[in-house]
C-alpha positions in Angstrom: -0.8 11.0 -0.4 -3.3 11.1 -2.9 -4.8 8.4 -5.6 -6.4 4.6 -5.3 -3.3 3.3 -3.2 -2.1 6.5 -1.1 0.0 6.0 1.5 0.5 2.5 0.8 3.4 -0.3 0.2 3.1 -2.5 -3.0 5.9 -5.3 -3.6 6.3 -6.4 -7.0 8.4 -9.7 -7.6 9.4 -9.4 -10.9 9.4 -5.8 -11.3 11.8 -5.0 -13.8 10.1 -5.2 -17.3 7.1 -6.0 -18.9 3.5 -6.5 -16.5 5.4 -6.4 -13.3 7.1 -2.6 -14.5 3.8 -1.3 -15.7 2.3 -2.6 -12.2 4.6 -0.3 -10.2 4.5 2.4 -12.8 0.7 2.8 -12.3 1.2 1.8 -8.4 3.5 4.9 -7.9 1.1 7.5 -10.0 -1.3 6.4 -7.7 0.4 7.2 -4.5 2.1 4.0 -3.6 5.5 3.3 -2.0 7.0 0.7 -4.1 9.5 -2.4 -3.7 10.8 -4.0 -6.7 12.3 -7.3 -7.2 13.8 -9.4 -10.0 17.0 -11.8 -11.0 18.6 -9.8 -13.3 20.3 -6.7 -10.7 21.3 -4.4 -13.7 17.8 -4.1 -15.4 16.0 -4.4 -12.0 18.6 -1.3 -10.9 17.3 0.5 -13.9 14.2 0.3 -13.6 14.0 1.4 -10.0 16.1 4.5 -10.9 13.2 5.1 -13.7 10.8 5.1 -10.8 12.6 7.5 -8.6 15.3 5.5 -6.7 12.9 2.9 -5.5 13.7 0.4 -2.6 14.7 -3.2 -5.0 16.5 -6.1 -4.3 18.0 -8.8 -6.9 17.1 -12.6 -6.1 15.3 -15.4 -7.5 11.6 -15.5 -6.0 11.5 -19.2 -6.5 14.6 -19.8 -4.4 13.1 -20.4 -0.6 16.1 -19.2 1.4 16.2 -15.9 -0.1 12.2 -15.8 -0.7 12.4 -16.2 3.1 15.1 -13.5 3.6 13.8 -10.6 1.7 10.0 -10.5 3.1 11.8 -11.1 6.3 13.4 -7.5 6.0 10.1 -5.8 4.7 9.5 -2.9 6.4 5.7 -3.6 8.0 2.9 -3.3 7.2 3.1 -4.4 3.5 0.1 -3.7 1.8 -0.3 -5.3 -1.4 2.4 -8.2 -3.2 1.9 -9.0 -6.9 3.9 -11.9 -8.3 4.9 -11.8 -11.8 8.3 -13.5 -11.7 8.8 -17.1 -14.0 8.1 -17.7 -17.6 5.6 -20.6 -19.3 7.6 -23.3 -20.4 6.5 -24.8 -23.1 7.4 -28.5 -24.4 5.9 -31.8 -26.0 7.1 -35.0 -24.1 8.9 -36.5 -26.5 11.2 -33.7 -25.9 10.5 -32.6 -22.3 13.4 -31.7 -19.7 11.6 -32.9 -16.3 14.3 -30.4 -14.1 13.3 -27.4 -16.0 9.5 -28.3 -16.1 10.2 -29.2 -11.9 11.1 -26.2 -11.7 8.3 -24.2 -13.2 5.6 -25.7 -11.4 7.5 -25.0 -8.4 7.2 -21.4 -9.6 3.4 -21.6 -10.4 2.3 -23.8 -7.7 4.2 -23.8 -4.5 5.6 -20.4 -5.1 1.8 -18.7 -3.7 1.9 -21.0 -1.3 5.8 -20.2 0.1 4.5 -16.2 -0.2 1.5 -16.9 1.4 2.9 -18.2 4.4 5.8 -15.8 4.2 3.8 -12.6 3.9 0.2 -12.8 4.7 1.4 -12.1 8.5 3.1 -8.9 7.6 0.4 -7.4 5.9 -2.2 -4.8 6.5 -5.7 -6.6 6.8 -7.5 -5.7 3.2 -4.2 -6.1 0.8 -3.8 -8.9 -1.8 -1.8 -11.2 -2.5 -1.8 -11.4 -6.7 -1.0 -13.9 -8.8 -0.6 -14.3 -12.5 -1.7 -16.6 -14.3 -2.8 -17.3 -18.3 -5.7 -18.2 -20.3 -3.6 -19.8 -23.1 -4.0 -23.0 -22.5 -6.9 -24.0 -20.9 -7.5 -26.2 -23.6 -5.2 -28.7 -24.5 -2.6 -29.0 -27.2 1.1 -30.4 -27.8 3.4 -29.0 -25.5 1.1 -27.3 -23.4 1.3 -30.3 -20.8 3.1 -28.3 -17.8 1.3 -24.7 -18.5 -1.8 -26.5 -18.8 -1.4 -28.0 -15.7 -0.5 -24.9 -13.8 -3.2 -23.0 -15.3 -5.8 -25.3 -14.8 -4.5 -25.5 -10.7 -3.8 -21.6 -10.1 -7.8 -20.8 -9.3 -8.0 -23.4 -6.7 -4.9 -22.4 -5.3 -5.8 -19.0 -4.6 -9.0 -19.9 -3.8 -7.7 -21.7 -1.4 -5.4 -19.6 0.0 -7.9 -16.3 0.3 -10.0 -18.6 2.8 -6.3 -19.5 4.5 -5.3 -15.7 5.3 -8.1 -13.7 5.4 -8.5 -11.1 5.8 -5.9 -10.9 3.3 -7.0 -11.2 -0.1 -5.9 -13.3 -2.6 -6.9 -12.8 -6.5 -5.5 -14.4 -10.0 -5.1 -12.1 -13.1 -5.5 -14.5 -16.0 -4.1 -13.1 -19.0 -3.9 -13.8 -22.6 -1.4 -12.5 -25.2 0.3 -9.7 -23.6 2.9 -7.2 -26.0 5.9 -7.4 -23.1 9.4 -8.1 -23.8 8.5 -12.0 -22.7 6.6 -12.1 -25.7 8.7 -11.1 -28.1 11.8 -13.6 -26.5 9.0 -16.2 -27.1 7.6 -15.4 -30.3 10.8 -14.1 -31.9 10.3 -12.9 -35.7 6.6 -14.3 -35.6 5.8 -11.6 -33.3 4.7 -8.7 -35.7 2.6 -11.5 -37.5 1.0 -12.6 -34.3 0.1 -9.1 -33.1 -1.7 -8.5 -36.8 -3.3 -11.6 -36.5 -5.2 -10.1 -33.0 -5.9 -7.1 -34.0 -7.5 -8.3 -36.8 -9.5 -10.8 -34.4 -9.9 -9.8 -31.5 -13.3 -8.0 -30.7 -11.7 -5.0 -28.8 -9.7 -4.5 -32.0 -6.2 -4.3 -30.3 -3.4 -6.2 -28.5 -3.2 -6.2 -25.4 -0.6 -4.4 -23.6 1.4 -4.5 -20.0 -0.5 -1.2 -19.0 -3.6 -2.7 -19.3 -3.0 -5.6 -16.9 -1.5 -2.9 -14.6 -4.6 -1.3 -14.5 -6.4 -4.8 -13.4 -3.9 -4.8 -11.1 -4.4 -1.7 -9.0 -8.1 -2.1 -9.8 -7.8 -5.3 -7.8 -5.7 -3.7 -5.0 -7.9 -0.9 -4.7 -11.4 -2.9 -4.3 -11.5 -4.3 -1.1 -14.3 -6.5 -2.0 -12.5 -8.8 -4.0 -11.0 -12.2 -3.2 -10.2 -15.3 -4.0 -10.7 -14.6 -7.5 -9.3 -15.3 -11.1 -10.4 -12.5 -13.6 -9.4 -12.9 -17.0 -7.8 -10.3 -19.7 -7.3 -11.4 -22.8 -9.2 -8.7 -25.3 -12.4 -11.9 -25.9 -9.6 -14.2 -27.2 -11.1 -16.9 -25.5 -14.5 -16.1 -27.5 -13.2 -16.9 -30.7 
């Protein structure tokens, strides 16, 4: 098959919306078998039918057990797994529930490590494992305590873990404000405000949108040269 990923198996944990749809939208136009994954069965069973009856399975990535089970029936070689499963959670401490913030650094930080381990041997020297990550909150602020944490850790963990399975890569996409549906169940009715507010700031003029961290993506699963790094998209928010 033709294009930048031709012949070649991409497994997208958290495929059914937002980045991780636009990931395997762009993965299929560019020749790409695709595997979808996600909690919710119905959406993730539509958006597989939207992609042409691709293979999908319903579970919850940051469950072990089934983690375990589903890469165990793969078919092999995978080429390329992108992770976009798990929301930030966001929380000052005077009002922090410790089980749901557990439970996302679980997701953020032992979640590459579980996939690592899982997949790296079942996977075609020269694919990537991908993260992603955020550049949100790299500085501090109130009830950015357990996203902080996770972004400030992410890099290392992935640097880490491109020396651990080479030659397997392993790269970070750290994004800014992204338009997905996330974003809107996170913004609510501030979200037309807060999309005005960037494109009247932000140097490229725009918001940024799932496609354009798709195309990161498959840039990053297409260049061989690449690992063990975090690459940021977030239209020069960080510059203001």
């Amino acid at each position: 098959m033709t294009g930048r990923l031709g012949g070649q198996t991409v497994v997208v944990l958290g495929g059914s919306a937002g980045i991780g749809l636009a990931v395997a939208r762009l993965a299929r136009a560019e020749g790409a078998e695709v595997v979808l994954t996600a909690r919710d069965p119905e959406r993730l069973a539509a958006a597989a039918d939207e992609l042409g009856g691709v293979r999908h399975a319903a579970f919850d990535a940051a469950d072990p057990a089934a983690l375990e089970a589903f890469v165990a029936g793969l078919p092999t070689p995978v080429d390329h797994v992108m992770v976009t499963a798990g929301r930030p959670y966001y929380a000052p401490l005077a009002e922090m529930d410790f089980a749901q913030a557990g439970r996302n650094l679980d997701e953020h930080l032992l979640l590459p490590f579980r996939l690592a381990r899982l997949a790296a041997p079942r996977m075609r020297a020269g694919g990537t494992l991908l993260f992603m990550g955020g550049t949100g909150a790299r500085h501090a602020g109130v009830g950015l305590g357990i996203i902080a944490a996770a972004t400030a850790a992410l890099p290392a963990i992935v640097a880490n873990l491109a020396l651990e399975v080479r030659p397997v890569r392993v790269n970070l996409i750290a994004a800014g404000f992204v338009d997905t549906p996330l974003s809107a169940s996170l913004l609510g009715d501030r979200l037309d405000e807060r999309r005005q507010e960037l494109r009247d700031t932000l140097p490229i003029g725009r918001v940024v949108g799932a496609e354009d961290v798709a195309e990161l993506a498959v840039h990053l699963m297409a260049n061989t040269a690449v690992t063990g790094s975090t690459v940021d998209i977030d239209g020069g928010q960080q510059l203001l």
